[in-house]
MARSE-693677 format. One line per 2 residues: for each residue x, y, z of C-alpha. Coordinates in Angstrom, 3 decimals, always signed. Each point is the difference from the previous one (the first is absolute). Layout:
BEGIN
X:Y:Z | ...
This chain:
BEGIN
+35.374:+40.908:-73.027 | -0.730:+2.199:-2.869
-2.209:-1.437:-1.979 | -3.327:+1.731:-0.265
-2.773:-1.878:+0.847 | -2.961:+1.052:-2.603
-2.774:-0.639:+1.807 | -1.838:-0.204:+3.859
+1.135:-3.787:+0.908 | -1.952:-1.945:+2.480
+2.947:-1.106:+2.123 | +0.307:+3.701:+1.580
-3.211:-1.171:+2.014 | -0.315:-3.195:-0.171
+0.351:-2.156:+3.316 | +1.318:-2.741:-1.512
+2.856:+1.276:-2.146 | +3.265:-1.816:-0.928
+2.573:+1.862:+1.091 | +2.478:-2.128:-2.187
-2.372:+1.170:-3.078 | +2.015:+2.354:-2.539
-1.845:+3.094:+1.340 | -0.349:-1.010:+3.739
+3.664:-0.327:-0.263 | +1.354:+3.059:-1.608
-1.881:+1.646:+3.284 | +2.133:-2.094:+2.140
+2.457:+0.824:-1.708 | -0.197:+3.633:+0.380
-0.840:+0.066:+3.378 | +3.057:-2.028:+1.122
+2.510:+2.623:-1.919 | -1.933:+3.308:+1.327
+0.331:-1.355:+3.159 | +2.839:-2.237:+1.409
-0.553:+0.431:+3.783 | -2.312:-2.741:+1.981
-1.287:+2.609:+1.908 | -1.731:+1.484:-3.347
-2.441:-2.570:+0.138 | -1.431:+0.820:+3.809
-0.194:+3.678:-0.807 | -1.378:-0.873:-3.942
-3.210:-1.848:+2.582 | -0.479:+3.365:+2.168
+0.189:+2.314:-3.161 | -3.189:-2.099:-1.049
-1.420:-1.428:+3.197 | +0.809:-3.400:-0.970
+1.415:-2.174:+3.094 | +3.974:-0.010:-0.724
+0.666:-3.095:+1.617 | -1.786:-1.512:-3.689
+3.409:+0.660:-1.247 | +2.450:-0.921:+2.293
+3.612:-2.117:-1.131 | +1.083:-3.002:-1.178
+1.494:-2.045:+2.304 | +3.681:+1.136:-1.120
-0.899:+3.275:+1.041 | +0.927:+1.801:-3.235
-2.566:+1.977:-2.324 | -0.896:-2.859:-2.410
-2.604:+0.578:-2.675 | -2.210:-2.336:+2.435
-0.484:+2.750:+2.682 | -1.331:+2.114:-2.728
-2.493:-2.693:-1.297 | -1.547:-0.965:+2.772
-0.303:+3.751:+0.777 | -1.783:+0.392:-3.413
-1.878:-3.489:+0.518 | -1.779:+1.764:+3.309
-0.420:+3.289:-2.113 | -1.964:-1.452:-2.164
-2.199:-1.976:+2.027 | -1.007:+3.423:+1.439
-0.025:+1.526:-3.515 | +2.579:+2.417:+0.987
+2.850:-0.738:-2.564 | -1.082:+3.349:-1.419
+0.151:+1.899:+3.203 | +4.046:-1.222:-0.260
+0.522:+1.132:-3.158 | -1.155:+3.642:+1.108
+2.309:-0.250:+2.969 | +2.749:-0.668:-2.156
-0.730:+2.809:-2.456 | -0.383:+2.262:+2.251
+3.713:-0.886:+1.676 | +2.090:+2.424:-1.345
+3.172:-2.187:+1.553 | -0.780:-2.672:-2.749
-0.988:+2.491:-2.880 | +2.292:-1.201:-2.572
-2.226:-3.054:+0.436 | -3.799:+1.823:-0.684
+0.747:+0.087:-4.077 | +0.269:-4.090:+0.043
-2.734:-0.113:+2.027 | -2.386:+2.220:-1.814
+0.634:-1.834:-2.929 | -0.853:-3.293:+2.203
-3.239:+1.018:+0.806 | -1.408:+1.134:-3.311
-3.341:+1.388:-0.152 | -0.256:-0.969:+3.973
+1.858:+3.054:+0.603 | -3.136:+2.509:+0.502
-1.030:-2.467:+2.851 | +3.459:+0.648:+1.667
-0.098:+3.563:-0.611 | -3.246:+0.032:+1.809
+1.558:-1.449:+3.053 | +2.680:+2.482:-0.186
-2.612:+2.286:-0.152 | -1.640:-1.262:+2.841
+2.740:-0.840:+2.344 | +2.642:+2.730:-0.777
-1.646:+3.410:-1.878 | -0.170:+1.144:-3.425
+3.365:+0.291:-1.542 | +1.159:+3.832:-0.926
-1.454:+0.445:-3.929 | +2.701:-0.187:-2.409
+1.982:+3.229:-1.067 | -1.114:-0.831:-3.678
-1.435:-3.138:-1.660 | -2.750:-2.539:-0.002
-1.189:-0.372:+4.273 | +0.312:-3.540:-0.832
-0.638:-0.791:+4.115 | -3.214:+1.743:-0.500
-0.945:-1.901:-3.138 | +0.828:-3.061:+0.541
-2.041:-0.032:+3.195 | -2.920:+1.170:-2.090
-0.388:-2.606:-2.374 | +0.635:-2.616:+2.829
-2.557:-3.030:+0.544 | -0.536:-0.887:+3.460
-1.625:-3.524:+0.461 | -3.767:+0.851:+1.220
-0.864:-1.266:+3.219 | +3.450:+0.426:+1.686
+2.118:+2.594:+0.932 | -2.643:+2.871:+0.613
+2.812:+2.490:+0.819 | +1.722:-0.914:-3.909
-3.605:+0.602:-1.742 | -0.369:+3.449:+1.737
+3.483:+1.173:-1.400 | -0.586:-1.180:-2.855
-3.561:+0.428:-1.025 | -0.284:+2.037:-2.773
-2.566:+3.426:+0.275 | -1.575:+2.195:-1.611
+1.174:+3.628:-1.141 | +3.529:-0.186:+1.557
+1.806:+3.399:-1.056 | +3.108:-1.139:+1.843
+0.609:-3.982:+0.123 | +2.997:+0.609:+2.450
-2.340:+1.934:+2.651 | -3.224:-2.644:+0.022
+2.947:-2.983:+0.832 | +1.232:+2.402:+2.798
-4.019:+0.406:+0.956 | -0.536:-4.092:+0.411
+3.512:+0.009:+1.953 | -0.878:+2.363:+1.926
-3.825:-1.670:+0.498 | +1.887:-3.137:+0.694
+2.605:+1.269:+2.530 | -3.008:+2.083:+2.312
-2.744:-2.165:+0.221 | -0.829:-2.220:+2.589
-2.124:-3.340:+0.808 | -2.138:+0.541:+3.355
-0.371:-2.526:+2.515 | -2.237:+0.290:+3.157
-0.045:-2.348:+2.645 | +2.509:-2.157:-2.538
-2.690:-0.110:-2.516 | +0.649:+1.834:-3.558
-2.632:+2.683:-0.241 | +0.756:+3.230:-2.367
+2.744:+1.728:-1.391 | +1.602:+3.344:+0.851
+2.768:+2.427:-1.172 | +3.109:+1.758:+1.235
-1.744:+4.491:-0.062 | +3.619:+0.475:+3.102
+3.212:-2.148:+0.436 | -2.134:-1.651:+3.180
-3.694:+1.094:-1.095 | -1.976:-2.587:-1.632
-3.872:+1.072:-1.898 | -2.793:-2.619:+0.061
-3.318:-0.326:+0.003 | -1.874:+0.325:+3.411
-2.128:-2.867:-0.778 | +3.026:-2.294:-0.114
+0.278:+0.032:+3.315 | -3.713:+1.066:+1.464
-2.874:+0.659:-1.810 | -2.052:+1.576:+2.898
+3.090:+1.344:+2.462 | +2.569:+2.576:-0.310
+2.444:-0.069:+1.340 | -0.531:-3.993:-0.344
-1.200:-1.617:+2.889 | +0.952:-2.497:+1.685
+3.674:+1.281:-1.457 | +0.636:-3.043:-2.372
+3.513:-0.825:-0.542 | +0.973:+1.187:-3.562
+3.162:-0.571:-2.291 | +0.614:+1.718:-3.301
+2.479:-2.769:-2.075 | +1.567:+1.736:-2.733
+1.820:-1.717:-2.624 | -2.593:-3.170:-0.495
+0.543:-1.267:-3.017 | +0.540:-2.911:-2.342
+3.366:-0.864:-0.164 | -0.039:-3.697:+0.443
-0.798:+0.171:+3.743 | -2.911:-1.162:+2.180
-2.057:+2.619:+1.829 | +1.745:-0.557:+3.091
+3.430:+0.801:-1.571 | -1.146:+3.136:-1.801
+0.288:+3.446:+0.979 | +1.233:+2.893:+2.480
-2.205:+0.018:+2.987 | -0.618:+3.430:+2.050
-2.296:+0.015:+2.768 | -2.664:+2.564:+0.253
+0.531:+1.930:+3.625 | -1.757:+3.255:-0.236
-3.776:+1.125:-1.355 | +0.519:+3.004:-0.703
-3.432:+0.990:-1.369 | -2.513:-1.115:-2.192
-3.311:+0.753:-1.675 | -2.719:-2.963:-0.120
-2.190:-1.319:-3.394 | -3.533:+1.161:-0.166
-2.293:-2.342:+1.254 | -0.897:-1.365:-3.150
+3.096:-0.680:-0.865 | +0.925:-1.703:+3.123
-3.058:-2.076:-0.847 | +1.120:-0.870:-3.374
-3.309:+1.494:-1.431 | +1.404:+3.891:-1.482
-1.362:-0.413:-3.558 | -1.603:+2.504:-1.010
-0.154:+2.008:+2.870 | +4.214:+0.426:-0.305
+0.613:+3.523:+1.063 | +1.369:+0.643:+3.175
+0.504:+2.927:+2.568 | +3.409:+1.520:+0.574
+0.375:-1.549:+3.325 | -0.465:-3.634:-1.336
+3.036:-0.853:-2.195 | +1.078:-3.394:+0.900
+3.646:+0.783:+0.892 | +2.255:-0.622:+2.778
+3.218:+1.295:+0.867 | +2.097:-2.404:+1.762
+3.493:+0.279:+1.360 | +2.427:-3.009:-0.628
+2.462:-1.500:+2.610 | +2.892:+0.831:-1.833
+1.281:+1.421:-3.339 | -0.247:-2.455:-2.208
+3.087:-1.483:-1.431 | +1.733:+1.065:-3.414
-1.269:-2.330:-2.452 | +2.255:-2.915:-0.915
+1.937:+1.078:+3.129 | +1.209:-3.211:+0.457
+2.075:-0.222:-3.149 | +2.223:+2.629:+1.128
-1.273:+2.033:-3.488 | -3.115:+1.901:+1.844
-2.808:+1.899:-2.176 | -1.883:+3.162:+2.174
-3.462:-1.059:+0.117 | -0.903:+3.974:+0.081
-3.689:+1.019:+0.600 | -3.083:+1.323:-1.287
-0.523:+4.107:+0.565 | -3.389:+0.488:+0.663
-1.239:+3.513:-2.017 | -3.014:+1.588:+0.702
-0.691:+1.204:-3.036 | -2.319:-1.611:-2.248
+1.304:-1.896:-2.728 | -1.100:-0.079:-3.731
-1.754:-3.115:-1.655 | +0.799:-0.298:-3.079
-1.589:-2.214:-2.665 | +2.774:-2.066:-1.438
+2.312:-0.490:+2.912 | +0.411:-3.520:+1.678
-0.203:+0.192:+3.645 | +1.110:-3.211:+2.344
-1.057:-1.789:+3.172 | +2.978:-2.100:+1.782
-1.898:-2.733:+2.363 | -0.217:-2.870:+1.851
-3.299:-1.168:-0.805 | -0.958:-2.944:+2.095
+3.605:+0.256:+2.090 | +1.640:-1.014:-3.107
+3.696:+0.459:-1.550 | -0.266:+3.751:-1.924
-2.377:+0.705:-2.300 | -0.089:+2.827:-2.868
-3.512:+1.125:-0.963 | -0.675:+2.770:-2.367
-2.550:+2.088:-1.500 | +0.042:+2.979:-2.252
-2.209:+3.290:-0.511 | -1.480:+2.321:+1.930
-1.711:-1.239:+3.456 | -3.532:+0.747:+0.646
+0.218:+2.365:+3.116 | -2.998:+0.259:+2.795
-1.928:+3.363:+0.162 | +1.974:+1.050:+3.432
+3.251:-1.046:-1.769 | +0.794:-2.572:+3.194
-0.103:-3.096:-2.383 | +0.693:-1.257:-3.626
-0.852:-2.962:-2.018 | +1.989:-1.892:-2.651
+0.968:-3.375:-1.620 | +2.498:-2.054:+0.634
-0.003:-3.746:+1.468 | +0.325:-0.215:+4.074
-0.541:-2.373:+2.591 | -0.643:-0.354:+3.970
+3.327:+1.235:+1.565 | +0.064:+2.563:-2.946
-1.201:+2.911:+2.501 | +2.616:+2.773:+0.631
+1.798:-0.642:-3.304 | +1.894:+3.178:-1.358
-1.171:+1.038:-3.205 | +2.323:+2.013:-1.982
+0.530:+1.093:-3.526 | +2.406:-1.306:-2.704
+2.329:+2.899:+1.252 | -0.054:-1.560:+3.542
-2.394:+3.366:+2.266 | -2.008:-1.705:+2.190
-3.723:+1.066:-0.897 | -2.006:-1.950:+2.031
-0.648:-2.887:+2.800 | -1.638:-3.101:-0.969
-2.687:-0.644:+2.447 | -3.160:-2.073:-1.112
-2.038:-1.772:-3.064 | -3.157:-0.297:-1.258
-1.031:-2.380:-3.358 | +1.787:+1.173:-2.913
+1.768:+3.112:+1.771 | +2.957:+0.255:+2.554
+0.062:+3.213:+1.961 | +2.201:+2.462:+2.018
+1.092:+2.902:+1.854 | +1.079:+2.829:-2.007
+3.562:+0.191:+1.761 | -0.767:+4.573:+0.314
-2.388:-1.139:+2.545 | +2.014:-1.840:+2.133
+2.781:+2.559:-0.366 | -2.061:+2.892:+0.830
-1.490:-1.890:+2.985 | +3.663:-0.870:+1.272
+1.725:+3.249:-0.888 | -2.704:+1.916:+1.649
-0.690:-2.691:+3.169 | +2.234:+0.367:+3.498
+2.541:-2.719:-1.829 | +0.929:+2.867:-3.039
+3.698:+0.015:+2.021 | +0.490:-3.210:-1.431
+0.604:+0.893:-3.492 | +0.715:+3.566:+0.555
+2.291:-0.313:+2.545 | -1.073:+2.959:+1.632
-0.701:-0.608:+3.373 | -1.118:-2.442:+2.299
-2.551:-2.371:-0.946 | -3.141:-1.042:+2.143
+0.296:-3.432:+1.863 | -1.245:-3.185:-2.056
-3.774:-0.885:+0.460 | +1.563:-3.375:+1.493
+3.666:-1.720:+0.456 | +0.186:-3.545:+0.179
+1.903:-1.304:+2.823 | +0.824:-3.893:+0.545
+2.097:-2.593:+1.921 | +1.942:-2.451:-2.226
+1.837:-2.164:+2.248 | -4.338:-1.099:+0.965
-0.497:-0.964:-3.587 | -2.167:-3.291:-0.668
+1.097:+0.092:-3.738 | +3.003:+1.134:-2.426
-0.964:+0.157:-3.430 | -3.596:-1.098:+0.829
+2.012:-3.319:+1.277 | -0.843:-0.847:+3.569
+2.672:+0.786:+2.300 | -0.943:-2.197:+2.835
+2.187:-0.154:+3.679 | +3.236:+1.119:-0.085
-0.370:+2.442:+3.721 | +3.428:-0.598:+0.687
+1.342:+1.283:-3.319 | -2.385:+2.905:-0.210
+0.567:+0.818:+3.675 | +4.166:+0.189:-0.908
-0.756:+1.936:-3.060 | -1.667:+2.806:+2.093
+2.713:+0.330:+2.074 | +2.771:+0.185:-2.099
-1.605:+2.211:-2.384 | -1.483:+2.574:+2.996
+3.206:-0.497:+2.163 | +3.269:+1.029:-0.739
+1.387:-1.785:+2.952 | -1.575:-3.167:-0.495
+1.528:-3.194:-2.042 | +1.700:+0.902:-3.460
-0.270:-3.540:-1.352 | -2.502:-2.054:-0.504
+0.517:-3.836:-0.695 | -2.841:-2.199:-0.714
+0.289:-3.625:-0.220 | -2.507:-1.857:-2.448
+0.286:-1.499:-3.411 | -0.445:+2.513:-2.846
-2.843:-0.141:-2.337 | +0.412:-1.535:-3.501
+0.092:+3.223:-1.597 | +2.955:+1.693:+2.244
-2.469:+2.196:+1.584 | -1.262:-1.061:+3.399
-2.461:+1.422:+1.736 | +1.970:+1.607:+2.697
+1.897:+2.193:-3.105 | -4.190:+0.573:-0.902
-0.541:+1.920:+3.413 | +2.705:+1.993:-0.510
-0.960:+0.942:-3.631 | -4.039:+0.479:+1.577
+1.412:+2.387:+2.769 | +2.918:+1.847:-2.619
-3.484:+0.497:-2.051 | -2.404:+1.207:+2.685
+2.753:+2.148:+2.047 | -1.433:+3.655:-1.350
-3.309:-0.935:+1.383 | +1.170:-0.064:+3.601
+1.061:+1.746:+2.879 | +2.314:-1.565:+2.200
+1.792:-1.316:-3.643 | +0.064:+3.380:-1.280
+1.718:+1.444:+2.930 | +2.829:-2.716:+0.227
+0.391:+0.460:-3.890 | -0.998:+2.846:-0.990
+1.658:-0.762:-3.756 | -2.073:-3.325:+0.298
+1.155:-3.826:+0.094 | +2.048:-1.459:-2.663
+0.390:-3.783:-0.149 | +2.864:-1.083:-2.699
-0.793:-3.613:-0.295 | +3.255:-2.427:-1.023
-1.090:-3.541:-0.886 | +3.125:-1.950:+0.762
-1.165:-2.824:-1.562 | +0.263:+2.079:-3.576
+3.043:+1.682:+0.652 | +2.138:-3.664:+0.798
-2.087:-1.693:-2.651 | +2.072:+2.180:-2.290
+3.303:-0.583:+1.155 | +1.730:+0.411:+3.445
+3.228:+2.091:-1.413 | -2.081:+2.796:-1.026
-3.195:-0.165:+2.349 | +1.547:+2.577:+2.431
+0.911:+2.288:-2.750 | -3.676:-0.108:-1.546
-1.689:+0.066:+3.340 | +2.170:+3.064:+0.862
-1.810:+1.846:-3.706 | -3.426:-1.239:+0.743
+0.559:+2.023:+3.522 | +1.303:+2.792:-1.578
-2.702:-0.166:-2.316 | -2.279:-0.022:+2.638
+0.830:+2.466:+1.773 | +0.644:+2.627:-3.146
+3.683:+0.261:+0.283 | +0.267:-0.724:-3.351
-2.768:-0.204:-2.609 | +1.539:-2.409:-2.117
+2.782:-2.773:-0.034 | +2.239:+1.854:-1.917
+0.301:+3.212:+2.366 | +3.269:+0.953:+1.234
-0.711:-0.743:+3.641 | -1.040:-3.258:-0.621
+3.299:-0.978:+0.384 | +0.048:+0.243:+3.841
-2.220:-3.357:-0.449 | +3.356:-2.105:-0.657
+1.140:+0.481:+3.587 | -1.659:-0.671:+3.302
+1.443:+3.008:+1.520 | -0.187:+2.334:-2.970
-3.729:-1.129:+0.057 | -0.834:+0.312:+3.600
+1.468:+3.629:+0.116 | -2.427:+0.905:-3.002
-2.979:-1.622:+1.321 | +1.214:+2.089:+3.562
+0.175:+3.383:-1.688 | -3.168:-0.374:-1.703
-2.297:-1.714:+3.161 | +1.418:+2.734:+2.155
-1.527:+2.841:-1.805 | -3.206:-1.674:-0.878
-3.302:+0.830:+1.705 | -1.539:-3.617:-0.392
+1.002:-3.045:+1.459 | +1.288:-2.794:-1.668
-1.011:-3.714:+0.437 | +2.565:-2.631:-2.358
-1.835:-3.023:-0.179 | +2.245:-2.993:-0.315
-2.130:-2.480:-1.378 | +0.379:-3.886:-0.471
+2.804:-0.584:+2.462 | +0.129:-3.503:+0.083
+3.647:-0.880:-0.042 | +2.681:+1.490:+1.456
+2.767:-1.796:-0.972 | -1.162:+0.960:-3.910
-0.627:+3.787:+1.196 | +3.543:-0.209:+1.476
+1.421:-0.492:-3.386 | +0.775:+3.332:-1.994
+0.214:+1.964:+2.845 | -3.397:+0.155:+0.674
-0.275:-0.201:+3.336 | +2.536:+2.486:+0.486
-2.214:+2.887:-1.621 | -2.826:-1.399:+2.053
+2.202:-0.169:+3.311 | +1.091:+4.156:-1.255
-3.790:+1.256:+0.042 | -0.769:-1.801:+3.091
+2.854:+2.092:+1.248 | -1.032:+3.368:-1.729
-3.886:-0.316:+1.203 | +1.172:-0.176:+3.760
+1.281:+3.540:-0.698 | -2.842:+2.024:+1.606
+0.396:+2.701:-2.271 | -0.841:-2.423:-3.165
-3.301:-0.436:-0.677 | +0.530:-3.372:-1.065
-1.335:-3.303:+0.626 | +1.251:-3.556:-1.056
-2.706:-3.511:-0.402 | +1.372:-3.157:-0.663
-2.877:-2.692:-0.341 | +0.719:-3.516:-1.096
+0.286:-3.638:+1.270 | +3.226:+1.079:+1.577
+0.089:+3.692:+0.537 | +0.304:-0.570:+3.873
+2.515:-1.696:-0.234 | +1.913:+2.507:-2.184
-0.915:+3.175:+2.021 | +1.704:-2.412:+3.098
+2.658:+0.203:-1.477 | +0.220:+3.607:-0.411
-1.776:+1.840:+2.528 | -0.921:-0.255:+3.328
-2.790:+2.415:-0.235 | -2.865:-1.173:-2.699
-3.505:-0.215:+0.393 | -1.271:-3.742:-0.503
-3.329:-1.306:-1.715 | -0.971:-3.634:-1.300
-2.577:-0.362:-2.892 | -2.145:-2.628:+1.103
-3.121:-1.569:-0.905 | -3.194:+1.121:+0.526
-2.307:-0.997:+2.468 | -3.527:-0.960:+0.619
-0.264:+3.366:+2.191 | +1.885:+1.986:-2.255
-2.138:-0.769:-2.909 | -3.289:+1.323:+2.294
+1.400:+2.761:+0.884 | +0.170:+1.128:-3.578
-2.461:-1.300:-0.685 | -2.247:+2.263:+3.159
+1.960:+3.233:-1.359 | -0.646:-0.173:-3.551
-3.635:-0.303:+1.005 | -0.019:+2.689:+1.867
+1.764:+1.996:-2.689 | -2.853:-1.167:-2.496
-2.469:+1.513:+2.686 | -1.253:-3.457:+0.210
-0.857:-2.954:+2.546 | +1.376:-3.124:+0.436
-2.168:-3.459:-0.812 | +1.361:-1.545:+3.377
-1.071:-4.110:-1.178 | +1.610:+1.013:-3.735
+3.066:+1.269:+1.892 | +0.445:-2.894:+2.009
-0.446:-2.414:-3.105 | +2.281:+1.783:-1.666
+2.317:+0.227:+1.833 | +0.032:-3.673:+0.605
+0.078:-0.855:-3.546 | +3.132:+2.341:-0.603
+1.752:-1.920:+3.081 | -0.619:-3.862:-0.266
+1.715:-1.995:+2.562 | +3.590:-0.174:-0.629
+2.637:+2.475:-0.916 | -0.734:+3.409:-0.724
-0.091:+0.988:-3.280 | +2.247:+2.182:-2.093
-0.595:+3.510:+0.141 | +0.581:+0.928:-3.553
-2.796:-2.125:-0.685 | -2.609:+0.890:+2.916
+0.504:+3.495:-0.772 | -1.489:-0.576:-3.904
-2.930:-2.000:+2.255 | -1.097:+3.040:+1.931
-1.899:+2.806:-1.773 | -2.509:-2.724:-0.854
-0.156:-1.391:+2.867 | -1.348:+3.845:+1.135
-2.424:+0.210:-2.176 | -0.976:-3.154:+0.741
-0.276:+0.010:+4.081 | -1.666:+4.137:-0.363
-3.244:+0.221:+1.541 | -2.673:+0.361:-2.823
């Protein structure tokens, strides 16, 4: 395990590797004698948002160099071997194990270091010495084309008079910036200027209306990047609740015709000011090792140009993974001083980019292009517009600010789509949901009978993640939780899958987890996982004191004789018990093929839905209210053919599948 290797090998990213090769194994090898515990592998998959259950044991149930390379195998299929190797140097349990492992990856190691970067901060410079961490990241390679979030860390610019503070710029670039969805569809890109204030351009969400109107529904996803995942797995979503205030594009601009005519009047700066739902989340939270996102100070004084500095635009051109773009100089600035030109490559979805400077000050807001040129706000502007404007409390602190130009407010449980996936039927289950959320004195638990989805997820666990997500943006939700709704989800299928004598013990962590007992496996208190009662009196102390309300989603409940083994059912049976305690805020879901028949046998008081297929009325209805959301009529014959040709004689078809049929089928039966 010592050996050096002397140069980048393809097998660190290659899909296909032998893990019986020389190299392949010696990382086997390493990982099963830093870490000799099954459990290592599940939280190995959460420390880089790889499914654990890839893992899993042999079928002797001990640690076997298998589990390890079928962990790997999935790794690399996702191109995230690398991400591993960062998670294990960054464990200081296993240190003793980083030197071999160094020495394993060669000249790969820059590429790690840039994912420690990324993930966990900038290590403390060294008392004296080479800053080898810094250096070795610097004369990384990051294969073009992937991993956006890599090439920004480790791009190399121009000018630097401190290496160690441009890689704490990018992190910090990386960490605060945000993808911007409205109406579900990728649209800008915005940046953290409070711990719950986000800046964008106005135009990303009206070009002609401020506050926006009608008042689209907007999500800021922070974190969306490359690392091995689809879009739909990428990223920490935040919805957008309040607009605070905003200042509209000239008309020109909105137009997409400000060439030369590209000065603008102080009241036109293309900003707005928006408010998110909730703080957003530590980054890398979910490894238990958090990094502070922190936040961009908006000065109003105006900053110096200077001809051989590199400044840098973080984007999502065209709703894409993270993109670095970079130009250096001085910008051309408009007579009034409200605009400035400069280079740089940027896309559609580019608009409300940061830019900053190699020392990481925010100087400006990316709003708009013309051929050749990019342009922006000079950041002063918006500061001075802010800091002056009935919202200067904000960022001062000093005093109350003025009420947003516009708050958001919404129903969730009246959805017609999670994850722009139709969410079709389903009264009953939406009509329990209410209650029990609004209601302390209704039901506690909730069992719904159905099969589960291939994937562990069903759609029932979906609603509850939709309405956990949209709770800040109403009323009645905000009033029965005023800390929000939390929704731990625990896949059973996973946790048996990897053996019934510890499944208890690791679905007692993941709740911990969860619930921020503990931040990481090794805590003291995670102890109180390895009994029921030890457990249940944690999880008591800490639901009692909390302002939110907690929903654990037992997922995939489709035997009970198997959940019986390992005790399982006995920690299910205790937080049945705990929820009925009015004073908990606490609520327990067990959906599956036989989850009614498990919550017979352990309460007499559980709330009762059946997944079941969709109908030829159901499907109309959704059909009738997404139209009406569009604005739009309905083509009555094209309704009624379609409708027919989704539901030939016979049984009805499965949902999974009729739900992929049916945002074509709206376009399709739309009135032109």
């Amino acid at each position: 395990m010592t050996d050096a290797v002397a140069s980048p090998t393809a097998w660190w990213d290659d899909p296909a590797t032998n893990w019986d090769d020389p190299g392949p194994r010696r990382l086997v090898l390493l990982l099963e004698h830093a870490y000799t515990d099954a459990g290592d592998i599940r939280r190995a998959g959460v420390a880089i948002g790889l499914d654990p259950s890839a893992g899993g044991r042999s079928a002797e149930g001990d640690m076997a160099s298998s589990g390890w390379r079928s962990f790997l195998a999935a790794a690399s299929r996702r191109g995230q071997v690398l991400d591993l190797a960062a998670h294990v140097l960054h464990d200081q349990g296993v240190s003793e194990f980083h030197a071999p492992l160094r020495s394993l990856l060669g000249d790969r190691l820059g590429e790690v270091n840039a994912r420690i970067l990324l993930h966990y901060g900038l290590p403390p410079r060294p008392a004296e010495g080479a800053d080898t961490f810094v250096d070795s990241i610097l004369a990384a390679e990051v294969v073009p084309g992937r991993h956006g979030e890599l090439q920004t860390i480790t791009s190399p610019g121009q000018g630097f008079v401190d290496p160690r503070a441009h890689l704490q710029a990018m992190g910090d670039m990386l960490r605060r910036t945000a993808m911007i969805e409205v109406g579900g569809f990728p649209a800008g890109t915005g940046f953290l200027v409070g711990e719950d204030l986000l800046l964008t351009a106005a135009h990303v969400l009206d070009r002609y209306h401020w506050p926006p109107s009608p008042l689209p529904a907007v999500r800021a996803i922070f974190d969306f990047e490359d690392a091995g995942r689809s879009a739909a797995e990428a990223g920490t979503p935040v919805q957008v609740k309040d607009f605070i205030t905003g200042s509209l594009p000239t008309q020109d601009e909105a137009a997409n015709s400000a060439i030369d005519n590209w000065d603008a009047p102080a009241d036109r700066l293309d900003f707005a000011l928006l408010r998110l739902a909730r703080t957003v989340p530590d980054f890398n939270a979910t490894s238990g090792t958090a990094t502070q996102r922190g936040f961009y100070s908006l000065l109003p004084d105006e900053y110096v140009f200077a001809a051989q500095r590199q400044y840098y635009i973080m984007q999502h051109p065209l709703g894409s993974f993270v993109q670095l773009s970079s130009f250096s100089g001085r910008p051309l600035l408009s007579a009034g001083g409200t605009r400035m030109r400069y280079a740089g490559n940027t896309l559609a979805g580019s608009s409300g980019s940061p830019v900053v400077d190699f020392r990481g000050r925010l100087v400006g807001l990316h709003h708009y292009a013309t051929p050749g040129r990019n342009q922006g706000i000079p950041i002063w502007m918006i500061a001075r517009a802010l800091l002056n404007g009935a919202h200067s409390s904000l960022f001062t602190g000093a005093g109350p600010a003025a009420a947003a130009a516009a708050v958001r407010e919404v129903d969730p449980f009246a959805t017609v789509a999670v994850l722009r996936r139709p969410f079709v039927n389903r009264q009953n289950l939406r009509k329990l949901m209410r209650e029990m959320v609004e209601h302390r004195d209704s039901y506690r638990t909730l069992a719904i009978n159905g099969a589960s989805s291939r994937a562990g997820v069903s759609y029932s666990y979906q609603l509850a993640s939709h309405v956990s997500d949209q709770a800040p943006l109403c009323a009645a939700l905000r009033a029965a939780a005023p800390g929000g709704i939390k929704v731990v989800k625990i896949d059973l299928r996973d946790f048996l899958k990897a053996g019934v004598e510890r499944a208890r013990t690791d679905i007692g962590l993941a709740m911990l987890l969860e619930l921020g007992i503990i931040s990481a496996p090794s805590d003291i208190d995670a102890q109180a996982a390895r009994g029921t009662a030890t457990l249940v009196a944690t999880l008591s102390a800490k639901l009692r004191r909390s302002d939110a309300q907690w929903w654990i989603f037992f997922d995939s409940l489709d035997n009970v004789q198997a959940v019986k083994q390992g005790d399982v059912d006995e920690l299910v049976h205790a937080l049945i018990k705990l929820a009925d305690d009015v004073p908990v805020p606490l609520r327990v879901v067990v959906a599956g093929r036989e989850a009614q028949k498990f919550a017979d046998e352990h309460t007499a008081w559980a709330a009762r839905d059946a997944a079941a297929g969709l109908t030829r009325g159901d499907v109309e209805a959704w059909l009738r209210k997404r139209a009406d959301e569009e604005m739009r009529g309905i083509d009555e014959a094209k309704l009624a053919a379609k409708l027919t040709s989704l539901f030939p004689p016979g049984p009805l078809p499965e949902p999974e599948q009729l739900a992929l049929c049916l945002p074509a089928a709206l376009e399709e039966v739309l009135a032109s």
